[in-house]
C-alpha positions in Angstrom: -9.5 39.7 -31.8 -13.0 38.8 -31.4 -16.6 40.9 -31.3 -19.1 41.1 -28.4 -22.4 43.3 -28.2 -23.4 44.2 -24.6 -27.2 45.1 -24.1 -28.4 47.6 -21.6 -31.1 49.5 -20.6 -30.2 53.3 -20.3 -32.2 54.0 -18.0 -30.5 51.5 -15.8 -26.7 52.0 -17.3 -26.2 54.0 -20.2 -23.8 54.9 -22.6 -22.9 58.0 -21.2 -22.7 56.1 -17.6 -20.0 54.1 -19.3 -18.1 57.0 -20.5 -18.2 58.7 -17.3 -16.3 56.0 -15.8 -13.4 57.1 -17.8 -10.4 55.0 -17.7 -11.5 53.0 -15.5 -14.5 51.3 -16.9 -16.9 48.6 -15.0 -17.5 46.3 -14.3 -20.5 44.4 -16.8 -22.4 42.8 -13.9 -25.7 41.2 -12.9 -25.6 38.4 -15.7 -27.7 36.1 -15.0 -27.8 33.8 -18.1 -25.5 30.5 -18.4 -24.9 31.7 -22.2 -23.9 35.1 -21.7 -22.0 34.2 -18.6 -19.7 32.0 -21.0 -19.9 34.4 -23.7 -18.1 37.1 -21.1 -15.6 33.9 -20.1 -14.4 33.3 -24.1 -13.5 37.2 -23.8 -9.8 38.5 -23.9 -8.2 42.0 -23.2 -8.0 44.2 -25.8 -11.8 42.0 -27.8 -14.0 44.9 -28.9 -17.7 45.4 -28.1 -20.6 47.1 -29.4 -22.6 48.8 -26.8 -26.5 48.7 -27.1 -28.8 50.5 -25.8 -32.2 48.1 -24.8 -35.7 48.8 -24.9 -37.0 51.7 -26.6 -34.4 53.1 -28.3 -33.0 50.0 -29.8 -30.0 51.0 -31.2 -26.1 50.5 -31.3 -24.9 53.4 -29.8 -21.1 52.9 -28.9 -17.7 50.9 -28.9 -16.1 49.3 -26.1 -13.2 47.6 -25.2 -12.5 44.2 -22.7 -10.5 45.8 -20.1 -10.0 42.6 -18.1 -11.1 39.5 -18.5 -13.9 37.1 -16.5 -14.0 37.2 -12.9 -16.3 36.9 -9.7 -19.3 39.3 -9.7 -19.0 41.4 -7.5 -22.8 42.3 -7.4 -23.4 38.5 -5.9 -22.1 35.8 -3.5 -22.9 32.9 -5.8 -19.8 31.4 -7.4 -22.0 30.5 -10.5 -21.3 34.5 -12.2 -18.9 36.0 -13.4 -18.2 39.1 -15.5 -15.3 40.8 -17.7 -15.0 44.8 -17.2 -15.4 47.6 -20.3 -14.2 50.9 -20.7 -16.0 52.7 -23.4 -13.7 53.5 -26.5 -15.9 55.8 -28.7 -19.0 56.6 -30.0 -21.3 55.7 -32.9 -21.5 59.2 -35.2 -24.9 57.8 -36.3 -26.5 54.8 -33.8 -27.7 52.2 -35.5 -30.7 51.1 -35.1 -32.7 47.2 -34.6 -34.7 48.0 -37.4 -31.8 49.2 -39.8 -30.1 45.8 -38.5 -33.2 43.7 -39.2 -33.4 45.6 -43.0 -30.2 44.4 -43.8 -30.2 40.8 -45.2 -26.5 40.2 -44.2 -27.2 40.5 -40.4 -30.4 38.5 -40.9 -28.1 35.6 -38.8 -26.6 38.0 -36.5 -27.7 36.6 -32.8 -29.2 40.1 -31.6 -32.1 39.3 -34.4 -32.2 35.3 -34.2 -32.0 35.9 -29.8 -32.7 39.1 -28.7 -33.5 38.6 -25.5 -29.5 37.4 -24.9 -27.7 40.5 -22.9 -23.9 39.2 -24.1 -23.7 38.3 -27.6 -20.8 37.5 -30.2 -20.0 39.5 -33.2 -18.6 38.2 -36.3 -16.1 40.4 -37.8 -18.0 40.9 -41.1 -21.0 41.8 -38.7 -18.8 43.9 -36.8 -17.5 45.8 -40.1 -20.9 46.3 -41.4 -22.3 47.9 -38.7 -19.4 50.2 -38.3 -20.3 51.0 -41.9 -23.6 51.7 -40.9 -23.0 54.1 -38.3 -20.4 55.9 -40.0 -17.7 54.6 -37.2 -14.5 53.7 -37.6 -14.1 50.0 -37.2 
């Protein structure tokens, strides 16, 4: 299994957005980075994500899960972008925070501090666990 973090603005989608799509989920569309377009094509079923939520709060807020893998956006015609869909899975008892992230030297590599600007991200696992940690969730 391997970690993602997905960045959104919640005023533009939300975590509660994602949750209301239930069983669903959605599709994570409107990429328009090469990067993060072939972050979202190393993702398999079943690879965990955190959801973030962008600009002023700042914070990890939620877990989701890769309910099918990359495929044509359908929010373009251009063949260039593609996206994977997400279901929401649970989420965070206490949200965690950039700055908490940035205080903690063992993140100090993580990609949303070295590249924040970069909506799709990978996750290592010990990232993945410390965070978890962080926000009281179960990993």
């Amino acid at each position: 299994m391997r970690y993602w973090l997905f960045k959104s603005e919640p005023e533009t989608w939300g975590w509660s957005d994602q949750v209301a799509k239930g069983d669903k989920g959605e599709e994570w569309d409107g990429v328009r980075n090469y990067q993060a377009r072939n972050f979202m094509r190393d993702m398999r079923v079943g690879d965990l994500g955190f959801f973030y939520h962008s600009q002023k709060e700042k914070s990890v807020v939620g877990i989701v899960k890769i309910l099918n893998e990359a495929h044509p956006d359908s929010s373009t015609d251009d063949p260039r972008w593609e996206c994977v869909d997400i279901i929401a899975v649970r989420p965070f008892e206490k949200p965690v925070s950039l700055e908490m992230i940035k205080a903690e030297p063992r993140l100090a590599e993580m990609p949303l501090v070295k590249s924040p600007r970069l909506s799709v991200q990978p996750v290592t696992e010990e990232e993945w666990r410390l965070i978890c940690k962080m926000g009281k969730t179960e990993a």
